[in-house]
N, C-alpha and C positions, 0 to 999 in steps of 0.2 A: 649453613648453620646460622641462623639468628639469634643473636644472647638479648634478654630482657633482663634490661636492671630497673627496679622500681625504688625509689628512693620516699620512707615514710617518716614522717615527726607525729608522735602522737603524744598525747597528755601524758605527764609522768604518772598519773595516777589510774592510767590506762594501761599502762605496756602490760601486766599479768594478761589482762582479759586476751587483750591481744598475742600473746604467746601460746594463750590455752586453742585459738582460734584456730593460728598456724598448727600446730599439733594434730586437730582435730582435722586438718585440710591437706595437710603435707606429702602424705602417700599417697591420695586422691590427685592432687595436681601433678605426684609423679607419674603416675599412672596413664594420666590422657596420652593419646596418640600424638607420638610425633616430641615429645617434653622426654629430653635424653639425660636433664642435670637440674637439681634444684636446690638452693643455698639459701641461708638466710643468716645476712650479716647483720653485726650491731657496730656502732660508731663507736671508739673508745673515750672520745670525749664527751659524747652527748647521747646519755645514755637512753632516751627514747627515739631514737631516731636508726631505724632499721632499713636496710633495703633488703631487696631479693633479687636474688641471682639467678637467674634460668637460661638455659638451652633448648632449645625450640628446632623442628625440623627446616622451620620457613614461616614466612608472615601466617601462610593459609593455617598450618597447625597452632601455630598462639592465636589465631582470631577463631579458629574451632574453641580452644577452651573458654575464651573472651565469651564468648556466644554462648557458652553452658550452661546448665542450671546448677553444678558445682560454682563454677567464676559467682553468680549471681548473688548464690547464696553470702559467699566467702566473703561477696564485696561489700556487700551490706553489712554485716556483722565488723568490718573490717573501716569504714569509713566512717560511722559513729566514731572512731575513737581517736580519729584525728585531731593534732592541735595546729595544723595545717594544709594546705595544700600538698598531696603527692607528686611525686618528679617520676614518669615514666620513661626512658630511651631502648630503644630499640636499633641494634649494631652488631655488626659485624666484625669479626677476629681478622686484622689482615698478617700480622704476623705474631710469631711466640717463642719463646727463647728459651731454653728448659734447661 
């Protein structure tokens, strides 16, 4: 299993547009093949600053939706409203404590 965290800062006077985005993409990205879990946190101090949380079968299933013309769209829409550079990491669970 592969977890994707994307780590975003956007304009404060962007996060709306950017909430309406995810909305509008969120069941869609649950949806592709192989994406088992999809989160979407916000910082509690800084409050434009979102990441997402995903579960992925393996590289090949997140670089299948990377490749989509969902990812495409979403990303475009989604990168205008940056007030930074995005943090992407891609990792693995080695233990969990429940």
């Amino acid at each position: 299993m592969l977890i994707r965290i994307v780590r975003m800062t956007f304009q404060p006077d962007k996060v709306a547009d950017f909430l309406t985005v995810f909305e509008e993409s969120k069941e869609k990205i649950r949806a592709m093949p192989g994406c088992h879990r999809l989160e979407l946190l916000r910082d509690l101090d800084l409050p434009n600053v979102f990441m997402t949380y995903s579960y992925w079968d393996d590289a090949t299933a997140l670089n299948r939706y990377r490749d989509s013309e969902l990812f495409k769209t979403t990303w475009a829409k989604t990168k205008v409203l940056f007030a930074d550079k995005p943090l992407a990491y891609s990792v693995e669970r080695l233990q969990e404590l429940a």
